[in-house]
C-alpha positions as CSV (number, residue, x, y, z in Angstrom):
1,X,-10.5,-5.6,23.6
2,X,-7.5,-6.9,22.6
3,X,-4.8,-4.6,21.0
4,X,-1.2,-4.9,19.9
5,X,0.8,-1.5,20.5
6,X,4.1,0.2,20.4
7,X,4.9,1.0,23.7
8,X,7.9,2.0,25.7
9,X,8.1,-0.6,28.9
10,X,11.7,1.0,29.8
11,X,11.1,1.6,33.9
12,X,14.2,3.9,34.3
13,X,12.3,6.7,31.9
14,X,12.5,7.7,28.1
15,X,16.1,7.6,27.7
16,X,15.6,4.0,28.3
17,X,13.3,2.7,25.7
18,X,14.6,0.9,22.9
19,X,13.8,2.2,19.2
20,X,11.9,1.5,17.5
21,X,9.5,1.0,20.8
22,X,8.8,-2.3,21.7
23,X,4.9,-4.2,20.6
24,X,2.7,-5.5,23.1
25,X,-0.3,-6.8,23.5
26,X,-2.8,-4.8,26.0
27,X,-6.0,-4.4,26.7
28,X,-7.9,-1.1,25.5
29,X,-11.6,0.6,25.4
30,X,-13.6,-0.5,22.7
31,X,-13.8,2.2,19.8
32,X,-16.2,5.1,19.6
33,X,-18.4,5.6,16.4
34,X,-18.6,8.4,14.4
35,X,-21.8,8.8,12.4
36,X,-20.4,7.2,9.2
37,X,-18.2,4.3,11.0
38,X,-18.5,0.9,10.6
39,X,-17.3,-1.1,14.1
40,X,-15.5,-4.2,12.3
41,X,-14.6,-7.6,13.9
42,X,-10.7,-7.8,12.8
43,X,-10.3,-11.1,11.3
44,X,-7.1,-10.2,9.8
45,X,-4.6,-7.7,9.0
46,X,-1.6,-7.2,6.8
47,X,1.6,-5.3,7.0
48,X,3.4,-2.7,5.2
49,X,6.4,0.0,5.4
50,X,4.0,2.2,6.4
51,X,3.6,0.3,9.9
52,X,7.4,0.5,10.5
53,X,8.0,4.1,9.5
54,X,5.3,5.5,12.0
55,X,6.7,3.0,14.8
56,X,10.2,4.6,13.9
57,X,8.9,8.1,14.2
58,X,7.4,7.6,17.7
59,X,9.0,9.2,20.6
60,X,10.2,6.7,23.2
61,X,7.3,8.6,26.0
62,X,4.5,8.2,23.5
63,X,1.2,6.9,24.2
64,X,0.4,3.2,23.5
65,X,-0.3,3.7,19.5
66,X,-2.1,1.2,17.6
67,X,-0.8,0.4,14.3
68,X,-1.5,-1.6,11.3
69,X,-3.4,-0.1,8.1
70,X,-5.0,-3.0,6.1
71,X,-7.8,-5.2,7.4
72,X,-10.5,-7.3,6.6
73,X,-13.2,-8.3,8.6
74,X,-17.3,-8.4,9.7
75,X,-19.1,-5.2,10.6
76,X,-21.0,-5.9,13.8
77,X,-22.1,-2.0,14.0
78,X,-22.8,0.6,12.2
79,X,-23.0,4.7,12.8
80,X,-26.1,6.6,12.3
81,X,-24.9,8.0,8.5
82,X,-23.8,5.0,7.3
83,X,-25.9,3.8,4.2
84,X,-23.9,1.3,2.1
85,X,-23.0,-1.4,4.6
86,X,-25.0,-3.6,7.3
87,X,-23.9,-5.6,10.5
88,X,-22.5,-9.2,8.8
89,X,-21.0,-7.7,6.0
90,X,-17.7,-9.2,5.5
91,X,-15.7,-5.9,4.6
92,X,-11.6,-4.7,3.6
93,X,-10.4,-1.1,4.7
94,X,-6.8,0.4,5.1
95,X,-8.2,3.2,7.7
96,X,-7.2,5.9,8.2
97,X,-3.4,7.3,9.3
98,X,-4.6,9.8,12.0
99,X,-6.9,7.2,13.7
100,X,-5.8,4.1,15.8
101,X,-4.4,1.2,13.5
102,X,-6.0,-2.3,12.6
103,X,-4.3,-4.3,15.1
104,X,-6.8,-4.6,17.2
105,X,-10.1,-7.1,17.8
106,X,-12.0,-3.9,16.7
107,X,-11.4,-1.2,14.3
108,X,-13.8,1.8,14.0
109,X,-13.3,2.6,10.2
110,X,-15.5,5.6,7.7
111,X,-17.8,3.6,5.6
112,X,-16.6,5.7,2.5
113,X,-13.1,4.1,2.2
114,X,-14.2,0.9,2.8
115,X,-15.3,-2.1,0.1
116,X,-16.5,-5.9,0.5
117,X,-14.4,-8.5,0.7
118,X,-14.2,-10.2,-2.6
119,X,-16.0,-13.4,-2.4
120,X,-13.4,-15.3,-3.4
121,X,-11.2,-13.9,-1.0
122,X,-10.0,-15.5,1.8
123,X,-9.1,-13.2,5.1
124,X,-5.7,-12.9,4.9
125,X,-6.3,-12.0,1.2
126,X,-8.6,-9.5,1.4
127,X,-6.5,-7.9,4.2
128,X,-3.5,-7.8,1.7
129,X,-5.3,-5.3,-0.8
130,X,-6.5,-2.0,0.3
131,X,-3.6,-0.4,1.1
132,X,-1.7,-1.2,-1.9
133,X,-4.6,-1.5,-4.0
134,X,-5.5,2.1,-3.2
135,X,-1.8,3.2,-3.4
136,X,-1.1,1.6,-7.1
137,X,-4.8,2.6,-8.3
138,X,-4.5,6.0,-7.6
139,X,-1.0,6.5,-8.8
140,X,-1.6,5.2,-12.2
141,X,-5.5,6.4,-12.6
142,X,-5.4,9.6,-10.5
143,X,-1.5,11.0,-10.5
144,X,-0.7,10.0,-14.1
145,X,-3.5,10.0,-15.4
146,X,-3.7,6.9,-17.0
147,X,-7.0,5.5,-18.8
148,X,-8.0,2.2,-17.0
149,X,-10.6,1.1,-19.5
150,X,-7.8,0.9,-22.4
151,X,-7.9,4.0,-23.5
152,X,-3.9,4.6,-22.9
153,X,-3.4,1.1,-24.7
154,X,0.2,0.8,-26.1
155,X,1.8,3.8,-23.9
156,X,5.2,2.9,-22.1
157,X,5.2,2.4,-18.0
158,X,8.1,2.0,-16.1
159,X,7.2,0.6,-12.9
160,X,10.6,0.6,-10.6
161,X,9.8,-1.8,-7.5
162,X,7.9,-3.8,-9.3
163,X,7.8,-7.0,-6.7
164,X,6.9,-5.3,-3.4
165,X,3.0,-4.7,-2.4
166,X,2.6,-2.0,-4.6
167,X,4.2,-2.6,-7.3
168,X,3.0,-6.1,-7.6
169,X,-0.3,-4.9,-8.1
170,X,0.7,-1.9,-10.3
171,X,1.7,-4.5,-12.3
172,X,-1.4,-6.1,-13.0
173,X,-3.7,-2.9,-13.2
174,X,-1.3,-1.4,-15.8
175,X,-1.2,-5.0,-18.1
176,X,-5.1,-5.2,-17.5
177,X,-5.4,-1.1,-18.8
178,X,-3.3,-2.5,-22.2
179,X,-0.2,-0.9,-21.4
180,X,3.7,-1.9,-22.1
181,X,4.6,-2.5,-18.5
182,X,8.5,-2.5,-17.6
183,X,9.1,-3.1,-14.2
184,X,12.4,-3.9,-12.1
185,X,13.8,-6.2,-9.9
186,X,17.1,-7.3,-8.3
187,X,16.6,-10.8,-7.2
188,X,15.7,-14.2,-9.6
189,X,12.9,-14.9,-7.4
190,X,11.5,-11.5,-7.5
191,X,12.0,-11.1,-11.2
192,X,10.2,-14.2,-11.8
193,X,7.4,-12.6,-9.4
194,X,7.2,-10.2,-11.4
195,X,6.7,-11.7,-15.0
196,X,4.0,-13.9,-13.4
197,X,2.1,-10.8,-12.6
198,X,2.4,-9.7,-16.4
199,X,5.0,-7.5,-17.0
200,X,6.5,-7.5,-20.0
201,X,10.0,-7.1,-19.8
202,X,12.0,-7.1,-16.1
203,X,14.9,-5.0,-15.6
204,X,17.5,-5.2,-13.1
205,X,17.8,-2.0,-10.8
206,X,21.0,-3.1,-9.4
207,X,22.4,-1.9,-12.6
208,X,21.7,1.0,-14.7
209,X,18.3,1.1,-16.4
210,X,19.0,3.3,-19.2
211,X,21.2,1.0,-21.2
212,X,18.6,-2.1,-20.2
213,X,16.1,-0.1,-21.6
214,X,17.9,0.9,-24.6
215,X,18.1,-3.1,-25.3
216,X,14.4,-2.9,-25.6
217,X,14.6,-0.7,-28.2
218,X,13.6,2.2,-25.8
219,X,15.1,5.2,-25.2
220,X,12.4,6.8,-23.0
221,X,9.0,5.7,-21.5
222,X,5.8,7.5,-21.2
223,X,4.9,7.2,-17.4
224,X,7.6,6.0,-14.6
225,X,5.7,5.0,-11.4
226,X,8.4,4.5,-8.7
227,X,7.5,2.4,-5.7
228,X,11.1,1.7,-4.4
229,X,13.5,4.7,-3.6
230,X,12.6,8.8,-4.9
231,X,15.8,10.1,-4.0
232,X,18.3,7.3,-5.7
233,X,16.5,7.5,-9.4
234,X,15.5,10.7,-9.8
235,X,18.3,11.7,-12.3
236,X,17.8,8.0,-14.0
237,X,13.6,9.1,-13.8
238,X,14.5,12.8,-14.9
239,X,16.7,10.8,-18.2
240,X,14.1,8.6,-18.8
241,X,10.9,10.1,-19.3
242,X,9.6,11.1,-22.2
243,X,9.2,14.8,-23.0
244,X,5.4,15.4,-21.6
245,X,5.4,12.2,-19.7
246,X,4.7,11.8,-15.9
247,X,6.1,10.2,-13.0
248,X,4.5,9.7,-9.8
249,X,6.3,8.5,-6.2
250,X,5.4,7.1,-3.3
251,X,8.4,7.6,-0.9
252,X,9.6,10.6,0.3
253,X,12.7,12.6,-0.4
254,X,15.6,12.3,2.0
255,X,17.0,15.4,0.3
256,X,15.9,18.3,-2.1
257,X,14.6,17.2,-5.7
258,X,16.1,18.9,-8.4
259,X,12.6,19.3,-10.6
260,X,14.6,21.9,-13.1
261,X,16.2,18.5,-14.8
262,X,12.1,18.1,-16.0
263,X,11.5,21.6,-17.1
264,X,13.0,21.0,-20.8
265,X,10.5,18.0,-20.8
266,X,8.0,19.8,-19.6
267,X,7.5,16.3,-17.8
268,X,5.0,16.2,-14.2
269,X,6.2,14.9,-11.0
270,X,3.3,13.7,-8.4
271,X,3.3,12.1,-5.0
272,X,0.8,9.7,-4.2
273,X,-0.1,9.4,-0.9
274,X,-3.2,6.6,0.2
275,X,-4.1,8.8,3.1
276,X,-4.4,12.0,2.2
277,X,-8.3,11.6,1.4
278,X,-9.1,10.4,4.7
279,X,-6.4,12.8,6.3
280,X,-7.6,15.8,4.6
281,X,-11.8,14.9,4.7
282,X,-11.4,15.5,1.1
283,X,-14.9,15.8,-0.9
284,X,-14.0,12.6,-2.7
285,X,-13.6,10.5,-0.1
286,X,-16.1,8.2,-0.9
287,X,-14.0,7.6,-3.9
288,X,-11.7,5.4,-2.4
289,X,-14.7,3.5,-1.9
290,X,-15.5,2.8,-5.2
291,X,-12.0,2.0,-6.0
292,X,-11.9,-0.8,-3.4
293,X,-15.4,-1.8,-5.0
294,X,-13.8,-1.8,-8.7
295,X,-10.4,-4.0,-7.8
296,X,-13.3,-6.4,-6.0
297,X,-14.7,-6.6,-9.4
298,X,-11.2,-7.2,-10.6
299,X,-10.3,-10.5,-8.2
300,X,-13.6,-11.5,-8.7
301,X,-13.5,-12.1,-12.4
302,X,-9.9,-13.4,-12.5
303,X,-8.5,-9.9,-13.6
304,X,-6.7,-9.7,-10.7
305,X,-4.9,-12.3,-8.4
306,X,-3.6,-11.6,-4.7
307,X,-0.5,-10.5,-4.0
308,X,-0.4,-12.5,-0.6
309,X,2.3,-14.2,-0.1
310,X,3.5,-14.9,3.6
311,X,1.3,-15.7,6.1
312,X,2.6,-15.8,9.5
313,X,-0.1,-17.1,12.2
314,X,-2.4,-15.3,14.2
315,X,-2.5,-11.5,15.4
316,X,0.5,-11.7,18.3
317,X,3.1,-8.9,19.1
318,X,5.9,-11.5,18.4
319,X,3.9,-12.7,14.8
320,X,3.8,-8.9,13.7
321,X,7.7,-8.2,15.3
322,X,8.2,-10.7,12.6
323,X,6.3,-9.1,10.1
324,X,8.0,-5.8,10.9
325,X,11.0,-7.0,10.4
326,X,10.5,-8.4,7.4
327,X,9.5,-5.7,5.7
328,X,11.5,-3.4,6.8
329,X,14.8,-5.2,5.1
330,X,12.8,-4.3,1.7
331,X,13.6,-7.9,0.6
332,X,9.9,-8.8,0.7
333,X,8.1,-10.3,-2.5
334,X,4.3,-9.4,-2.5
335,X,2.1,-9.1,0.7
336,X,2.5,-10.4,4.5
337,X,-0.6,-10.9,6.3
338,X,-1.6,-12.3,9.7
339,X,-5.1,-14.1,10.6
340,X,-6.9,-14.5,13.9
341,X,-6.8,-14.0,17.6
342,X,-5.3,-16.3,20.1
């Protein structure tokens, strides 16, 4: 099968290779089943930070890796355990970190972290949602423990990175649940993003938030979900939660955390991390499932609306250089997604 990798092609040894390694397009085995796989036909992909971060971290002598974690696509096989889905199901799935990546013709994914592709979904759409679908679902429902049915109606969220892939669909889960949702941007463009999502007021991160939120007639929120940069707002986070409120992150820490500035507030902190269900074979798993299941629910009654917003041609190592590149100069608005195979 087709498969686009990072690879080193240096010829004068490791020292050689560029970083991060170079993608290509090779040939490679098709993939083995487990008893609760699905084989799925790739009919798209998308892209996120995630895919430049682990081709950053490779060594420049490592194995061909295949990477890309969001996909949709048909199953045309299905493992021995597998009870939910049949061969023609058309399917979505962000995988699995510790498993070959999506950007390939076929992806051997667990059944229990995978949904259908909403009907009204096109490809490249469906591709754009489980990772961040998962990421922002979880960090609000699971981490801060947020009501989705309304039950938290009224109730404060600070969403900082409120335009990226996350974040834009943070958005929309948090206005859907009934709650005050403040998110940030820098740009005009990404501000406006953002308001067409549903937030209800847009601050500017370039500047200070506390005085921006002070205008609002704030002085603290009761949830801060931050999508953007851990390290840069933790005092701002630590100043403006409310005593017994939450905050949940998504990036790590280049440095240590101070978590003392929470104890007077007795406030939380939480990472949310997609993979660690798959990662960890947690008991759950299946649940992330049923959360792809519920947001296809969601796009399918209009409570939801794709964050896709660039798509740039078929599945080629120079189309998703492009893609790389683009999101790693954290300038992106939405999703990027890629359809196809030469």
């Amino acid at each position: 099968m087709k498969a686009i990798v990072a690879e080193s092609a240096a010829a004068g040894g490791p020292d050689q290779a560029p970083s991060p390694l170079p993608l290509r397009q090779i040939a490679l085995p098709m993939p083995e089943l487990r008893p609760h796989d699905l084989l799925l036909r790739v009919e798209a992909v998308a892209v996120n930070p995630v895919d430049a971060k682990v081709r950053a971290a490779l060594a420049a002598d490592a194995a061909p890796r295949v990477l890309g974690w969001d996909a949709a696509g048909i199953v045309e096989a299905v493992g021995p355990a597998v009870s939910h889905f049949r061969p023609g199901d058309a399917v979505m799935a962000a995988g699995d970190i510790t498993r070959p990546g999506c950007n390939a013709q076929w992806l051997a994914v667990d059944e229990r972290i995978t949904g259908r592709r909403p009907r009204c979904s096109s490809w490249a759409e469906a591709a754009a949602l489980p990772l961040t679908g998962l990421t922002a679902w979880e960090a609000l429902f699971e981490r801060l423990g947020l009501d989705a049915e309304g039950g938290d109606a009224g109730r404060s969220l600070l969403i900082i990175g409120g335009a990226g892939g996350v974040g834009s669909l943070a958005i929309q889960l948090a206005r859907h649940a009934g709650l005050l949702v403040i998110a940030t941007a820098s740009r005009p463009e990404s501000a406006a993003w953002a308001r067409e999502l549903g937030a209800d007021h847009v601050l500017d991160h370039s500047r200070q938030l506390a005085p921006q939120l002070a205008g609002l007639g704030l002085e603290s929120v009761d949830r801060i979900a931050n999508f953007a940069d851990t390290d840069t707002y933790w005092d701002t986070m630590a100043e403006l939660i409310r005593p017994q409120g939450s905050i949940v992150a998504i990036v790590g820490n280049r440095g240590p955390l101070d978590l003392d500035k929470l104890k007077s507030k007795s406030a939380s902190f939480h990472w949310e991390f997609m993979f660690t269900r798959p990662r960890y074979g947690t008991p759950d798993l299946a649940r992330q499932g049923d959360i792809l299941e519920e947001l296809a629910d969601l796009i399918e009654v209009g409570a939801l609306r794709t964050t896709l917003r660039s798509e740039l041609g078929t599945i080629t190592a120079p189309n998703l250089e492009r893609a790389h590149a683009l999101v790693a100069s954290g300038r992106t608005i939405g999703k990027i997604a890629l359809s196809g195979w030469d």
